[in-house]
KOLGU-4560 file (N, C-alpha, C; in nm, 3 decimals, padded with zeros to 5 digits):
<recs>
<n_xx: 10.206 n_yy: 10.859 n_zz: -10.775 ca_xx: 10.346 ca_yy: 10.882 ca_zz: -10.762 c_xx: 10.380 c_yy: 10.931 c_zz: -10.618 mol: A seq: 1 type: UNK>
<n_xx: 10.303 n_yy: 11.023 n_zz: -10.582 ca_xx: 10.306 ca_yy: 11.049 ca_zz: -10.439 c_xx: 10.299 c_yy: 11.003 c_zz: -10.336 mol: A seq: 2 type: UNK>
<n_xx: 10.169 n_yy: 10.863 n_zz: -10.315 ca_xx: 10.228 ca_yy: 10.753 ca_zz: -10.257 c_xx: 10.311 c_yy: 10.629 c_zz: -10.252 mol: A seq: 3 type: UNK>
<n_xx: 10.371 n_yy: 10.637 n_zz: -10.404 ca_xx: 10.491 ca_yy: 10.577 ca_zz: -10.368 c_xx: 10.623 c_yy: 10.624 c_zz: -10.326 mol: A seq: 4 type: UNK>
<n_xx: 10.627 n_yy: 10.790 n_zz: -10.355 ca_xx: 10.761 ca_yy: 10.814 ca_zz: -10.242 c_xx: 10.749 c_yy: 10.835 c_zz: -10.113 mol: A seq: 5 type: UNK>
<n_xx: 10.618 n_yy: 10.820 n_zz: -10.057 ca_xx: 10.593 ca_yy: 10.820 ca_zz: -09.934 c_xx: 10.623 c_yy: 10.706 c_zz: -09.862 mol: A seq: 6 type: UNK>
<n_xx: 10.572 n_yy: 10.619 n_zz: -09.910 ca_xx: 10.626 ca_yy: 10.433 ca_zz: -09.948 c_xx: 10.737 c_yy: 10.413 c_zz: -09.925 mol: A seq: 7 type: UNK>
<n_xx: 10.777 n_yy: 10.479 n_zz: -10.035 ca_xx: 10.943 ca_yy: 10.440 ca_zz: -10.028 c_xx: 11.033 c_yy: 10.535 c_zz: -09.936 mol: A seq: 8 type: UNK>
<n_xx: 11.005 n_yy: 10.607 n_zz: -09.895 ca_xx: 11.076 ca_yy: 10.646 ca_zz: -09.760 c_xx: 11.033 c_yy: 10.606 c_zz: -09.662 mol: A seq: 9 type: UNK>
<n_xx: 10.893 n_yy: 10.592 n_zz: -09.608 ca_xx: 10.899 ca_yy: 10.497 ca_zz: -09.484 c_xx: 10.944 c_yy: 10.413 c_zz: -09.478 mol: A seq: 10 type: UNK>
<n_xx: 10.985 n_yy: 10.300 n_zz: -09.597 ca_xx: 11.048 ca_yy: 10.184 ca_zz: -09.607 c_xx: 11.185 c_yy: 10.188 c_zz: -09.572 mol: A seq: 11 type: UNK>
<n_xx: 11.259 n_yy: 10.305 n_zz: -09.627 ca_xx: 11.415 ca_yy: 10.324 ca_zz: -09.583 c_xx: 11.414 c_yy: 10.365 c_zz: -09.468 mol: A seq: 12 type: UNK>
<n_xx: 11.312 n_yy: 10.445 n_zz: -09.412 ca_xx: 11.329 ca_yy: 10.523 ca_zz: -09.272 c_xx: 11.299 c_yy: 10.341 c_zz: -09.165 mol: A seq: 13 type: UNK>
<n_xx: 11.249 n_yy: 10.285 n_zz: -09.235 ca_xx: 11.223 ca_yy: 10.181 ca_zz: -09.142 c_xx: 11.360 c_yy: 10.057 c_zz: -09.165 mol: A seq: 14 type: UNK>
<n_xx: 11.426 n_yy: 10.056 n_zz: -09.240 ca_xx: 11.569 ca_yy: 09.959 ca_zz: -09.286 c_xx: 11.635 c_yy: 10.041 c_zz: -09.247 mol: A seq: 15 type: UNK>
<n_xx: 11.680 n_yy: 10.196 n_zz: -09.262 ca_xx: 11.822 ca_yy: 10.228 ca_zz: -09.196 c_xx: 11.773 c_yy: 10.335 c_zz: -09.104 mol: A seq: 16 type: UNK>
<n_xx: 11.756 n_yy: 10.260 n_zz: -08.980 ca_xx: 11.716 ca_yy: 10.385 ca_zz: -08.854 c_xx: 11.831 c_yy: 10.432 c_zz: -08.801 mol: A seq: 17 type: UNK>
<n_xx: 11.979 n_yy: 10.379 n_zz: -08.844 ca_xx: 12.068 ca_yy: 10.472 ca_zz: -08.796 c_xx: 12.066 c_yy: 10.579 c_zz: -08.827 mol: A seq: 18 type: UNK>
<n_xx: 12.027 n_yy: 10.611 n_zz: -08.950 ca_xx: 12.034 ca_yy: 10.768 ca_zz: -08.978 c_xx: 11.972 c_yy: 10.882 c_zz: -08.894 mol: A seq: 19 type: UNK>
<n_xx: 11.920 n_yy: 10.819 n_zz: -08.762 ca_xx: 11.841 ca_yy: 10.897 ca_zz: -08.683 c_xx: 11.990 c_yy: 10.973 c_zz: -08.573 mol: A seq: 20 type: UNK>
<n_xx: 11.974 n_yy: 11.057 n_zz: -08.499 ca_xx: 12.077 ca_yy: 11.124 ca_zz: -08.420 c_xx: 12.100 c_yy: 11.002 c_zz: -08.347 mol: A seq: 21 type: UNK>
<n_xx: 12.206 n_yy: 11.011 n_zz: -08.271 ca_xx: 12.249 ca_yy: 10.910 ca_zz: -08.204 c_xx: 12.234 c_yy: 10.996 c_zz: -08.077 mol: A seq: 22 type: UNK>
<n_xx: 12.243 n_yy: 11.115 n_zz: -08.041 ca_xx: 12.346 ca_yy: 11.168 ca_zz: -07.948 c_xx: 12.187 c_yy: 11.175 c_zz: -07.823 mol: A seq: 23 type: UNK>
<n_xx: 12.043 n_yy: 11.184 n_zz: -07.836 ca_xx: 11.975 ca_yy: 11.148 ca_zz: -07.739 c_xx: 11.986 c_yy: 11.038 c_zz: -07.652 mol: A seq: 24 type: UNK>
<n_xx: 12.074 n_yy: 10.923 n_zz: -07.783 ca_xx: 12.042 ca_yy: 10.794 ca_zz: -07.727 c_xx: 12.140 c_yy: 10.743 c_zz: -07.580 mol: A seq: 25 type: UNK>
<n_xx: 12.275 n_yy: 10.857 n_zz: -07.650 ca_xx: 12.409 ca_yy: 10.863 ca_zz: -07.595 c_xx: 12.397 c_yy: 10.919 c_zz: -07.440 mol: A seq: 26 type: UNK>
<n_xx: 12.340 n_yy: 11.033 n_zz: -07.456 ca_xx: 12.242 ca_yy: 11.131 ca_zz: -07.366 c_xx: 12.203 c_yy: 11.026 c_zz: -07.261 mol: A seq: 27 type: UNK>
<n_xx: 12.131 n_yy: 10.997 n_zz: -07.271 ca_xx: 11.987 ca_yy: 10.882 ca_zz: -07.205 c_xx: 12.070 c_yy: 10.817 c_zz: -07.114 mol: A seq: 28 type: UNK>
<n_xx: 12.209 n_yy: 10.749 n_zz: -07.199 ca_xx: 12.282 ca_yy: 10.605 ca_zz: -07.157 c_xx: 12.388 c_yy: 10.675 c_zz: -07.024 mol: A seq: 29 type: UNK>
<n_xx: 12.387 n_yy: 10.803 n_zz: -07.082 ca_xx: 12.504 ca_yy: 10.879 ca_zz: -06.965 c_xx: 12.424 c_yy: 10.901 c_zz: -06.857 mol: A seq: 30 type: UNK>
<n_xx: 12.249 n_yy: 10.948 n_zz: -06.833 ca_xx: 12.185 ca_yy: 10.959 ca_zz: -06.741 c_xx: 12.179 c_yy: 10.850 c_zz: -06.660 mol: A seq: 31 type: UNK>
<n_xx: 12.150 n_yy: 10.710 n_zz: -06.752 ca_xx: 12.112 ca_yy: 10.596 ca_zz: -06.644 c_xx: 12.207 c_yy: 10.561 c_zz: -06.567 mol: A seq: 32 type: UNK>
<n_xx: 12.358 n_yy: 10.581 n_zz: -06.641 ca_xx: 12.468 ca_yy: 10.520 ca_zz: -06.557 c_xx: 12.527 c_yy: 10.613 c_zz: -06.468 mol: A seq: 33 type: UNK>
<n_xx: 12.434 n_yy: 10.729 n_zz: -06.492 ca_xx: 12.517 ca_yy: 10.864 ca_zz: -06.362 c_xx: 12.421 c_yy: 10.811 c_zz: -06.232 mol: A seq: 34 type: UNK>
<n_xx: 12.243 n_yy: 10.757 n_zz: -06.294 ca_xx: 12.211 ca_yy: 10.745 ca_zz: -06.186 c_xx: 12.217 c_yy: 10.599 c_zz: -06.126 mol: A seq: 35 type: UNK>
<n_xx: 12.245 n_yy: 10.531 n_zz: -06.197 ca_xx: 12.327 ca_yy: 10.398 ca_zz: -06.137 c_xx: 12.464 c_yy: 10.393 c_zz: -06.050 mol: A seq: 36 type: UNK>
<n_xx: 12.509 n_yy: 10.490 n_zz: -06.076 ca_xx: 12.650 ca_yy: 10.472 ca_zz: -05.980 c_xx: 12.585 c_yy: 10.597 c_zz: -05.880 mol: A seq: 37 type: UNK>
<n_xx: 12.500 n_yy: 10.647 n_zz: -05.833 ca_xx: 12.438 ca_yy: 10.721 ca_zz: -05.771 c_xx: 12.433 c_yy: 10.600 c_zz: -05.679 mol: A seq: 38 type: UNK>
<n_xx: 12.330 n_yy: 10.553 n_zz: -05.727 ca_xx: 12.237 ca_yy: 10.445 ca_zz: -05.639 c_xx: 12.394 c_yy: 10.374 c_zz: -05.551 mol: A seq: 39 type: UNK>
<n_xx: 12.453 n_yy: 10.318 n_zz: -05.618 ca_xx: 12.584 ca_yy: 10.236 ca_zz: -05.611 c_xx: 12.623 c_yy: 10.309 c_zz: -05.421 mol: A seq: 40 type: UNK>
<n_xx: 12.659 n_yy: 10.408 n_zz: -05.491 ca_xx: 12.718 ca_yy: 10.502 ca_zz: -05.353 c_xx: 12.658 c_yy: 10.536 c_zz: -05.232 mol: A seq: 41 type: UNK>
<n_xx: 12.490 n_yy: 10.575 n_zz: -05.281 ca_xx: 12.400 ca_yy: 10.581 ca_zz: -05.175 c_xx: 12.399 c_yy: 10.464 c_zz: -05.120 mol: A seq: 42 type: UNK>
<n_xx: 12.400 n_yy: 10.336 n_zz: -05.161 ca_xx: 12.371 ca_yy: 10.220 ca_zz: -05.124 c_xx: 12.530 c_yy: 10.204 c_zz: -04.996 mol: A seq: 43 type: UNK>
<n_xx: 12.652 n_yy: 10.247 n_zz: -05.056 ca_xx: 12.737 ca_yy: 10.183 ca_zz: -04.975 c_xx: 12.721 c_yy: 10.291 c_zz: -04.855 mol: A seq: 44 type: UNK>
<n_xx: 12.706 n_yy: 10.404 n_zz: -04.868 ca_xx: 12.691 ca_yy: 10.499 ca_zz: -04.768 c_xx: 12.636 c_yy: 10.478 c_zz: -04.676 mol: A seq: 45 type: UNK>
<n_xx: 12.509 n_yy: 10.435 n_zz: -04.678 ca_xx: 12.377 ca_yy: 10.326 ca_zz: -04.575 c_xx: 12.429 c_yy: 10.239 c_zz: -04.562 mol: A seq: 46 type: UNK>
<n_xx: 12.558 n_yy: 10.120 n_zz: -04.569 ca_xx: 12.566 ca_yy: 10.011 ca_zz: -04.546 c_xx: 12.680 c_yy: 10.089 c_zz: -04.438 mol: A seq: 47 type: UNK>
<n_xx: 12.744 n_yy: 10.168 n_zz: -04.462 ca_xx: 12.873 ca_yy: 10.191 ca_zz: -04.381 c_xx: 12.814 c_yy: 10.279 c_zz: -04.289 mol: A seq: 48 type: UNK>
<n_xx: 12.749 n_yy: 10.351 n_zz: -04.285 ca_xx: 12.668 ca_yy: 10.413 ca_zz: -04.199 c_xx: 12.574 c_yy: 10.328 c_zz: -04.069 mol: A seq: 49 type: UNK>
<n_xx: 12.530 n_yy: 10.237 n_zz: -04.148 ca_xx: 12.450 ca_yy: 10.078 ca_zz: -04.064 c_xx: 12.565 c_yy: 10.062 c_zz: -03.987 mol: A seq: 50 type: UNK>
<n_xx: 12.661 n_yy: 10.029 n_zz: -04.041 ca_xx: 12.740 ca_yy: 09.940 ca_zz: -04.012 c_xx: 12.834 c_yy: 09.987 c_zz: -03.815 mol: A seq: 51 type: UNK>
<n_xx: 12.832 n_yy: 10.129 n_zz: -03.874 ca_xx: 12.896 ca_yy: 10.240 ca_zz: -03.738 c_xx: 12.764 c_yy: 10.241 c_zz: -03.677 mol: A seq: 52 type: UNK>
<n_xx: 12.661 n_yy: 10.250 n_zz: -03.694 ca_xx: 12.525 ca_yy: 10.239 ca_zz: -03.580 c_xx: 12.537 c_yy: 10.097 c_zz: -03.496 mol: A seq: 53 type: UNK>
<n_xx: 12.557 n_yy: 10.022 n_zz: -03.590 ca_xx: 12.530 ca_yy: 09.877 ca_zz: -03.497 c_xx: 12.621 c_yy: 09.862 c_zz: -03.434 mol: A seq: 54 type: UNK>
<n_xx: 12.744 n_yy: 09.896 n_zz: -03.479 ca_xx: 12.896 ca_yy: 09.895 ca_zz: -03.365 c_xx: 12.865 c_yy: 09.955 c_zz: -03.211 mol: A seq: 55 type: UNK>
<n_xx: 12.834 n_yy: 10.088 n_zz: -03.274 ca_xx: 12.746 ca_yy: 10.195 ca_zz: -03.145 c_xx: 12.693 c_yy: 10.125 c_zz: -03.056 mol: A seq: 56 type: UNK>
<n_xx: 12.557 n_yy: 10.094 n_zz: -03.099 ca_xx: 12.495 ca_yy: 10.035 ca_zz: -03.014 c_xx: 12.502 c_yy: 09.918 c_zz: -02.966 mol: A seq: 57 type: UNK>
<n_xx: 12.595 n_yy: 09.811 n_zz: -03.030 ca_xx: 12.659 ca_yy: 09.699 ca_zz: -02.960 c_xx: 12.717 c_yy: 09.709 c_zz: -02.877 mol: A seq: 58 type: UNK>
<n_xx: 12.841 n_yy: 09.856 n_zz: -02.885 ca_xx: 12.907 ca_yy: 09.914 ca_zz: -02.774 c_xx: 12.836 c_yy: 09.942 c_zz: -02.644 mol: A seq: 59 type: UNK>
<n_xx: 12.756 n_yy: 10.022 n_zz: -02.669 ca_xx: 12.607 ca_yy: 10.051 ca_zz: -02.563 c_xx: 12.572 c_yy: 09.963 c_zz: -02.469 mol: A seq: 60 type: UNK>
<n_xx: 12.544 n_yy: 09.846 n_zz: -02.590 ca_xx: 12.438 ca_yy: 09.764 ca_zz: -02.511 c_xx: 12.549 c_yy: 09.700 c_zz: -02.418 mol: A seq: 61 type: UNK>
<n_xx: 12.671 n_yy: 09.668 n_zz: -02.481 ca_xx: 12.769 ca_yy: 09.584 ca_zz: -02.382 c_xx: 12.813 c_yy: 09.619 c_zz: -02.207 mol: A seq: 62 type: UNK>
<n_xx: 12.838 n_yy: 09.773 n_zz: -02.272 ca_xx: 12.809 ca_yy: 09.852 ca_zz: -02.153 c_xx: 12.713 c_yy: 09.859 c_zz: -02.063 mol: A seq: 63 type: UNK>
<n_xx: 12.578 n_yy: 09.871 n_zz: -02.060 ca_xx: 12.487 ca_yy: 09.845 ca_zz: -02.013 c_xx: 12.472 c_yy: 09.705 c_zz: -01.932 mol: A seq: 64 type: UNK>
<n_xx: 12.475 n_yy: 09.639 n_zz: -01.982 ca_xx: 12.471 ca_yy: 09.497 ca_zz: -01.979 c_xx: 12.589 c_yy: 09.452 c_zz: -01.845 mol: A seq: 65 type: UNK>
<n_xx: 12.727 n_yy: 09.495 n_zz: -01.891 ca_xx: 12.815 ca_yy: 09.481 ca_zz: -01.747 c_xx: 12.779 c_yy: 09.613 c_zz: -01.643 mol: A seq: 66 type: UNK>
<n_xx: 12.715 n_yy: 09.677 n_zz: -01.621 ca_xx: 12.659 ca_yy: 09.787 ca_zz: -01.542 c_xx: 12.510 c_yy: 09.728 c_zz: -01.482 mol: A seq: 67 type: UNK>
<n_xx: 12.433 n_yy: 09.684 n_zz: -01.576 ca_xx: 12.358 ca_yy: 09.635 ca_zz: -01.472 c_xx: 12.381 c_yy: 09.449 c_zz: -01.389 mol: A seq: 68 type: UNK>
<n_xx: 12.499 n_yy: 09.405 n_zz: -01.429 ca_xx: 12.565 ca_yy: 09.291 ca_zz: -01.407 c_xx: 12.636 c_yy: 09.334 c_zz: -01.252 mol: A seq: 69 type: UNK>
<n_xx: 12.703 n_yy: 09.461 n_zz: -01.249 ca_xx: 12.748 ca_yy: 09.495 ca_zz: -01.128 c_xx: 12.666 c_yy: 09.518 c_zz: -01.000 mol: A seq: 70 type: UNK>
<n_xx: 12.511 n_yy: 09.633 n_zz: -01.087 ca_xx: 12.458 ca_yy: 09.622 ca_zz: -00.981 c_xx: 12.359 c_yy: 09.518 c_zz: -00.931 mol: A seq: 71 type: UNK>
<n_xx: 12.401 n_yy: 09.401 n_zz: -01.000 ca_xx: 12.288 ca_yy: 09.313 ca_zz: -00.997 c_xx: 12.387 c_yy: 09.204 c_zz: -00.847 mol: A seq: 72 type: UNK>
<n_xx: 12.499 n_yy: 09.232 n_zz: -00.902 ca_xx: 12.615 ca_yy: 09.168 ca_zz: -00.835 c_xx: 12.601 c_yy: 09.198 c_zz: -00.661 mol: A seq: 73 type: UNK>
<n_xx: 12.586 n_yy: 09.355 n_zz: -00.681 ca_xx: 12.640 ca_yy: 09.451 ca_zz: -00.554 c_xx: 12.466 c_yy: 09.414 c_zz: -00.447 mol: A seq: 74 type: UNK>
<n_xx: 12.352 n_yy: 09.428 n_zz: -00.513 ca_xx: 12.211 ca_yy: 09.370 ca_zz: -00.459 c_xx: 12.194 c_yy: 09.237 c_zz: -00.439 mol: A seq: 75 type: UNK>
<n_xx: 12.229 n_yy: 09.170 n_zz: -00.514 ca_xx: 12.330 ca_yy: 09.035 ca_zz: -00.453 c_xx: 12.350 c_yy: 09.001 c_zz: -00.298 mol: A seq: 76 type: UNK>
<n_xx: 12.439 n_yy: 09.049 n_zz: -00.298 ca_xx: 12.554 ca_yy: 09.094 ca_zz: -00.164 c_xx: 12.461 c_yy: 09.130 c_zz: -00.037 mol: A seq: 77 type: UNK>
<n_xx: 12.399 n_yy: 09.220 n_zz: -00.077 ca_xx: 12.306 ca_yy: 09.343 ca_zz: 00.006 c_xx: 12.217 c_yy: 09.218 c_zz: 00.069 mol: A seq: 78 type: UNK>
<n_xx: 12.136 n_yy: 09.159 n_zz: -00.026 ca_xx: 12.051 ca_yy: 09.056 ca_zz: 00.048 c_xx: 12.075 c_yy: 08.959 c_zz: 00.077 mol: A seq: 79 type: UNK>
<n_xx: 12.193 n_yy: 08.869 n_zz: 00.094 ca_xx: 12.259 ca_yy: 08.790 ca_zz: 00.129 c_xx: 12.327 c_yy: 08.873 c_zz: 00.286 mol: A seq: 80 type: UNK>
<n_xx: 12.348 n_yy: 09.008 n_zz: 00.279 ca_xx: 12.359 ca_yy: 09.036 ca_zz: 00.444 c_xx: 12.239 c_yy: 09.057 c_zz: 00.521 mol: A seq: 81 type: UNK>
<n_xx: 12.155 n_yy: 09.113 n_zz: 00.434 ca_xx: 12.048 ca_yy: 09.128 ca_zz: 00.513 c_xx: 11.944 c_yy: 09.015 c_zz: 00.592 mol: A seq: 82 type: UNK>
<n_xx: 11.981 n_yy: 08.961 n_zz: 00.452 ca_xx: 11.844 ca_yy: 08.813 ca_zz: 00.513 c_xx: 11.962 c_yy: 08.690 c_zz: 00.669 mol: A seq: 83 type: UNK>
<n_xx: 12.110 n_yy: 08.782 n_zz: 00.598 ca_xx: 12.197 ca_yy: 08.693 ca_zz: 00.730 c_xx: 12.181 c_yy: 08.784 c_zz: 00.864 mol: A seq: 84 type: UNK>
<n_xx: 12.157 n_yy: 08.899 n_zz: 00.870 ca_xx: 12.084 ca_yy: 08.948 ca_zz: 00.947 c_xx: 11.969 c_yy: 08.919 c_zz: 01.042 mol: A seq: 85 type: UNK>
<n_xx: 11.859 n_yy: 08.908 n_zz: 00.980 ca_xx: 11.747 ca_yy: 08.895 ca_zz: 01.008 c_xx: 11.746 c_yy: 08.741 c_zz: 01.086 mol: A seq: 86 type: UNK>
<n_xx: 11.834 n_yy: 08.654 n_zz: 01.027 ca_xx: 11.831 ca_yy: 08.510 ca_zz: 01.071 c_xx: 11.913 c_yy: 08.531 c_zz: 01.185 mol: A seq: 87 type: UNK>
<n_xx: 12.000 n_yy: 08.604 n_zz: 01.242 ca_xx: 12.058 ca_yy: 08.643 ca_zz: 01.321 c_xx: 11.973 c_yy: 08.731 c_zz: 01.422 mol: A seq: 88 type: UNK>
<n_xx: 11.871 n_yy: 08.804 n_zz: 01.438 ca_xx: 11.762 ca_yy: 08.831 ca_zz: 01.497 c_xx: 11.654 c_yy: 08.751 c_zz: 01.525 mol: A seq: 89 type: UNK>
<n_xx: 11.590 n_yy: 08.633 n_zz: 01.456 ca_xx: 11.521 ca_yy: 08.540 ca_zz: 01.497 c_xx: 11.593 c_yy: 08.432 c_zz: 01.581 mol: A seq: 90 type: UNK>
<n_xx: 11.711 n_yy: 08.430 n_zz: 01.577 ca_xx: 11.781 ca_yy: 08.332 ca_zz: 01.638 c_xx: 11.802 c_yy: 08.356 c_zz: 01.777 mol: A seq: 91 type: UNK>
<n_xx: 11.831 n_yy: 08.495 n_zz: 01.775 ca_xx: 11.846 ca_yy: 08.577 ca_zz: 01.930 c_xx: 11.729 c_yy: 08.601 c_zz: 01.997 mol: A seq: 92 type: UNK>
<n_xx: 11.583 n_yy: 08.638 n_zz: 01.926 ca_xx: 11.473 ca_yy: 08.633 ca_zz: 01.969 c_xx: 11.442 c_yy: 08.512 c_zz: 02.008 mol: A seq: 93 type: UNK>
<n_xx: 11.446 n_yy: 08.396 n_zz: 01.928 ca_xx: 11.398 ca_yy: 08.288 ca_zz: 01.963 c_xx: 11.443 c_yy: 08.204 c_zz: 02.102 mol: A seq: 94 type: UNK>
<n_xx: 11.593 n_yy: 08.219 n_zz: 02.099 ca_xx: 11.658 ca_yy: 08.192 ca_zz: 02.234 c_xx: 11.612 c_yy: 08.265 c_zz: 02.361 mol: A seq: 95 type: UNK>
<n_xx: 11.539 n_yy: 08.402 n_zz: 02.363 ca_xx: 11.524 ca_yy: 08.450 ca_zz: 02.472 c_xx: 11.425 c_yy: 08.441 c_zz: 02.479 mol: A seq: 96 type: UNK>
<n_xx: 11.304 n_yy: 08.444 n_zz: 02.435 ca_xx: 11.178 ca_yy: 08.357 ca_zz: 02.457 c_xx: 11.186 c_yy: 08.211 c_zz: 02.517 mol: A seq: 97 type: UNK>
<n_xx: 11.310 n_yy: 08.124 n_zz: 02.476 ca_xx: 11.282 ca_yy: 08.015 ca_zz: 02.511 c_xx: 11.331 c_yy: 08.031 c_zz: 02.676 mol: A seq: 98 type: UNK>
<n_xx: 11.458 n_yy: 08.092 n_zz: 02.691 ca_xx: 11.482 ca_yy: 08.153 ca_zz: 02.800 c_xx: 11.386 c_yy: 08.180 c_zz: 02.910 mol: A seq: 99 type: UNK>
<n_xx: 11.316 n_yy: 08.293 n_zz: 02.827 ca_xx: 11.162 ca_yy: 08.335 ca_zz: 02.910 c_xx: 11.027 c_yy: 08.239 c_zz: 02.930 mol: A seq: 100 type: UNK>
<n_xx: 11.042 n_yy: 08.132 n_zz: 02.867 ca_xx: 10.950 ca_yy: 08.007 ca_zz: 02.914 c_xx: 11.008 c_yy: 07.899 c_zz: 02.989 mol: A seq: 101 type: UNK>
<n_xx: 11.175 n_yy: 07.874 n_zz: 02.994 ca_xx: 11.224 ca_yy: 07.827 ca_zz: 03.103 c_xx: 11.230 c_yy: 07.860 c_zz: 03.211 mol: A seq: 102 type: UNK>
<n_xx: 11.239 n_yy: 07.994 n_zz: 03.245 ca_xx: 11.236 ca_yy: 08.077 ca_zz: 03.378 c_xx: 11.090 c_yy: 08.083 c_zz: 03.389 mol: A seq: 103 type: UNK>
<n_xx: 10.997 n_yy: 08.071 n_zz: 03.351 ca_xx: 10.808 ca_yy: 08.087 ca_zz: 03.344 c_xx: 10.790 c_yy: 07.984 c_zz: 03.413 mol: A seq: 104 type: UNK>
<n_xx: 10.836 n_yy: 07.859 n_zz: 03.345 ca_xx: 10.838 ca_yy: 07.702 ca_zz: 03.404 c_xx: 10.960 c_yy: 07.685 c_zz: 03.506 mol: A seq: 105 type: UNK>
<n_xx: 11.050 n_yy: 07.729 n_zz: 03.585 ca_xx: 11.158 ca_yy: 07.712 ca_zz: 03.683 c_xx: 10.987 c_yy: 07.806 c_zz: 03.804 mol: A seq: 106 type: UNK>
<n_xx: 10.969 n_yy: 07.908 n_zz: 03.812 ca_xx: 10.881 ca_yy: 08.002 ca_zz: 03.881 c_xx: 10.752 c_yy: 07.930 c_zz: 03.882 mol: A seq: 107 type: UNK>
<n_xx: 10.719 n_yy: 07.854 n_zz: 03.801 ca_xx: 10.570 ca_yy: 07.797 ca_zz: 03.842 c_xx: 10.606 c_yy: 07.658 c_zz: 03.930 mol: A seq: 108 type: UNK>
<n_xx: 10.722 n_yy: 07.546 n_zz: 03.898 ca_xx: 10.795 ca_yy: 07.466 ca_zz: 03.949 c_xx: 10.773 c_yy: 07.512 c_zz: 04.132 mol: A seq: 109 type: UNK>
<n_xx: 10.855 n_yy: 07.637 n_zz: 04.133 ca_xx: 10.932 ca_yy: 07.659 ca_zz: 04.259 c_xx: 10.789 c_yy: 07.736 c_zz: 04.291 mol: A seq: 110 type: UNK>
<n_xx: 10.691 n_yy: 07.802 n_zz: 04.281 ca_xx: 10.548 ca_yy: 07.820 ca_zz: 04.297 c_xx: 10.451 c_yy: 07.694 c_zz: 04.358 mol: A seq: 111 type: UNK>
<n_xx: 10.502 n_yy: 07.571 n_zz: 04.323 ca_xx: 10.368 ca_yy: 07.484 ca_zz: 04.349 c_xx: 10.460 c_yy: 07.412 c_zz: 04.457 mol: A seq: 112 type: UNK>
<n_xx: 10.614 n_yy: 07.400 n_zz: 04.448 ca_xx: 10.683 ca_yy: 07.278 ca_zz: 04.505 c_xx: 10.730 c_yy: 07.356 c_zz: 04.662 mol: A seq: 113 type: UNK>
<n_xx: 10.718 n_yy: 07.473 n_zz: 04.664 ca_xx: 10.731 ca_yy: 07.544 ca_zz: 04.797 c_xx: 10.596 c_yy: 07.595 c_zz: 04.911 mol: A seq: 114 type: UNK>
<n_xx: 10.486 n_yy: 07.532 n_zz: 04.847 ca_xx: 10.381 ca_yy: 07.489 ca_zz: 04.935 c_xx: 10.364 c_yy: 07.362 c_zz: 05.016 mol: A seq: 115 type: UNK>
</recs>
C-alpha cells in the first residue's frame, strides 16, 4: 500500500508540475531581463563612447595631417631657394674661373708673342 501512494504521487507530482511555486521561476525571468537590458545599455554606451573617440581622433589626425602639409609646404620653398642659390654660386664661380683661364691664356699669348 505504501508503494502505491508513493506511486501515485510521483505520478501526479509528475502530470501537474504547476503546483510547484511559480514565483522562483518569475524571480529568475526578472534577473535575466534586468541583466539583458544591462548588457543592452553597456553595449550602447561603448558604441557612443567609440563613436566620440573616433570623431576625436579623426579630428586629430586631420589636424596633424594639414600641419605637417604646411610644413612640408614651407621646406618646400626653403629648398627650392636654396638649391636656387647654390646654382647661383656655381654660376658666378664658374664664370670667374673661366675669366681666370682667359686672362692665364691672354698672359701666356702676350708672354711668347712679345719675344
Amino acid at each position: 500500500m505504501r508503494a502505491m501512494v508513493i506511486a501515485l504521487v510521483m505520478a501526479l507530482s509528475l502530470v501537474f508540475p504547476c503546483w510547484a511555486d511559480d514565483a522562483p521561476k518569475e524571480g529568475t525571468q526578472n534577473v535575466g531581463q534586468s541583466l539583458k537590458q544591462m548588457g543592452k545599455d553597456i553595449g550602447q554606451a561603448v558604441k557612443e563612447g567609440g563613436k566620440e573617440v573616433g570623431e576625436a581622433v579623426k579630428k586629430e589626425a586631420t589636424e596633424v595631417g594639414q600641419d605637417l602639409s604646411k610644413k612640408g609646404k614651407n621646406t618646400g620653398r626653403q629648398a627650392k631657394e636654396t638649391g636656387k642659390s647654390i646654382g647661383e654660386w656655381f654660376k658666378d664661380t664658374g664664370k670667374e674661373i673661366g675669366e681666370a683661364f682667359k686672362q692665364v691664356g691672354r698672359d701666356i699669348r702676350k708672354l711668347f708673342s712679345s719675344e
